[in-house]
C-alpha positions in Angstrom: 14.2 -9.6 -8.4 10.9 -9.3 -10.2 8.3 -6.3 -10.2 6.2 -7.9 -7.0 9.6 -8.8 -5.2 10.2 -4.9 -6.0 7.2 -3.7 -3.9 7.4 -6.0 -1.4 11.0 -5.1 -0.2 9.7 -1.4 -0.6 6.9 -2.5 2.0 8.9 -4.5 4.1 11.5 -1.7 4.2 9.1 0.3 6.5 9.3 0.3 10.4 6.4 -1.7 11.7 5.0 -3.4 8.6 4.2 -7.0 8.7 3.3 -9.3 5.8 0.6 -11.8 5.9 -2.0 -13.7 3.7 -5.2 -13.2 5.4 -7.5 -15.0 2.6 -5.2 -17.5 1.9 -4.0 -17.9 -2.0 -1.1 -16.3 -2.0 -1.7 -12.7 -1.5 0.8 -10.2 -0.2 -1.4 -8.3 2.7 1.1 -5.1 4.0 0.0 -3.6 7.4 1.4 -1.2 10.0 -0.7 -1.7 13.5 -2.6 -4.5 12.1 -3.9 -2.0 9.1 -3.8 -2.7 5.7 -1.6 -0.2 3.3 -0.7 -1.8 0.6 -1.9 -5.3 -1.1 -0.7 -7.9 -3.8 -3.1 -10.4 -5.1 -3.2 -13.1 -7.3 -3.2 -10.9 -10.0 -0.5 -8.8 -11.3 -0.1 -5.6 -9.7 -0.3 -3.4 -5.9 -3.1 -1.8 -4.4 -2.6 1.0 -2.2 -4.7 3.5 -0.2 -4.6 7.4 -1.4 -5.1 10.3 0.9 -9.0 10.9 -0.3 -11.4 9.4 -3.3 -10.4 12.5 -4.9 -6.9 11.5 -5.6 -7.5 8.1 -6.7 -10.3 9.3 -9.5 -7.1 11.6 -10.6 -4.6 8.5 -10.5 -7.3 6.3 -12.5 -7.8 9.2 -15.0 -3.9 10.3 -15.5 -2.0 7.5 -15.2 -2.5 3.3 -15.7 -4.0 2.9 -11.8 -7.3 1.4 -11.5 -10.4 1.1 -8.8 -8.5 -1.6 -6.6 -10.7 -4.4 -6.1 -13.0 -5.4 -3.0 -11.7 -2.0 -1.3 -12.7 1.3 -0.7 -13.1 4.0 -3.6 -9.9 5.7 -2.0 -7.7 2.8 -3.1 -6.3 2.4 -6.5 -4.4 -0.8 -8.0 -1.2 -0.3 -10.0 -0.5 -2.7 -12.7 2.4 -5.0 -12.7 5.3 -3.1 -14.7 4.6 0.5 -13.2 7.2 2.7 -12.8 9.3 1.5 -10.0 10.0 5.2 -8.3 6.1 5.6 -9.0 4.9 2.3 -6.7 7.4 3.2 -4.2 5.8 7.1 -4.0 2.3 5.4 -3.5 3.3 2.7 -1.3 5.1 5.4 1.0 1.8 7.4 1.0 -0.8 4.8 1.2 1.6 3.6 4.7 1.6 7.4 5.8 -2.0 7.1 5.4 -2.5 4.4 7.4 -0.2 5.2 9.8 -1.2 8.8 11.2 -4.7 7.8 11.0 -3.6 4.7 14.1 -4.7 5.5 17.6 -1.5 7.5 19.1 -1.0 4.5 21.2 -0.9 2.3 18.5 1.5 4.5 16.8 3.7 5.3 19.7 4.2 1.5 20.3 5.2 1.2 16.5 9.4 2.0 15.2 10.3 5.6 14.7 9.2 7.0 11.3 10.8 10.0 9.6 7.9 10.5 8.1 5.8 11.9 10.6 
């Protein structure tokens, strides 16, 4: 498998989330209770939601992440050829993220999660 194939199974490997292409093109939209968490676009590489803005400006100015495009400052975009065990840390917290912030009916009506 490839880098995006990577992520995607990391994705696809948590309960609830769905894959679709909502602008068309061939992008890779992750969402647990119809909300985003992580996305692949045309271009090379995963955006993901952090906890606060705070921790993406520290992601952007330690390691290779960058503002993620057409999304809020809290999101950062990983490039294509991060560390595998790095993506997989981000995509888990960008889906915990999401997640807990659902309506509790919303969540209750989602697969068990460890996580919680």
């Amino acid at each position: 498998m490839g880098w995006r194939e990577d992520a995607n199974a990391i994705c696809a490997a948590l309960p609830g989330a769905t894959l679709s292409d909502p602008w068309g093109g061939g992008h890779d939209c992750w969402k647990v209770g119809g909300k985003m968490f992580a996305v692949q676009g045309v271009e090379p590489g995963c955006s993901v939601k952090c906890p606060d803005i705070e921790t993406a400006e520290m992601l952007r100015e330690t390691t290779a992440a960058i503002r993620a495009p057409y999304v809020h400052r809290s999101w950062v975009k990983l490039p294509e050829g991060s560390e595998m065990g790095e993506v997989a840390h981000r995509i888990h917290v960008s889906y915990s993220v999401i997640r807990r912030a659902l309506p509790r009916k919303t969540q209750a009506s989602l697969p068990e999660w460890e996580g919680r």
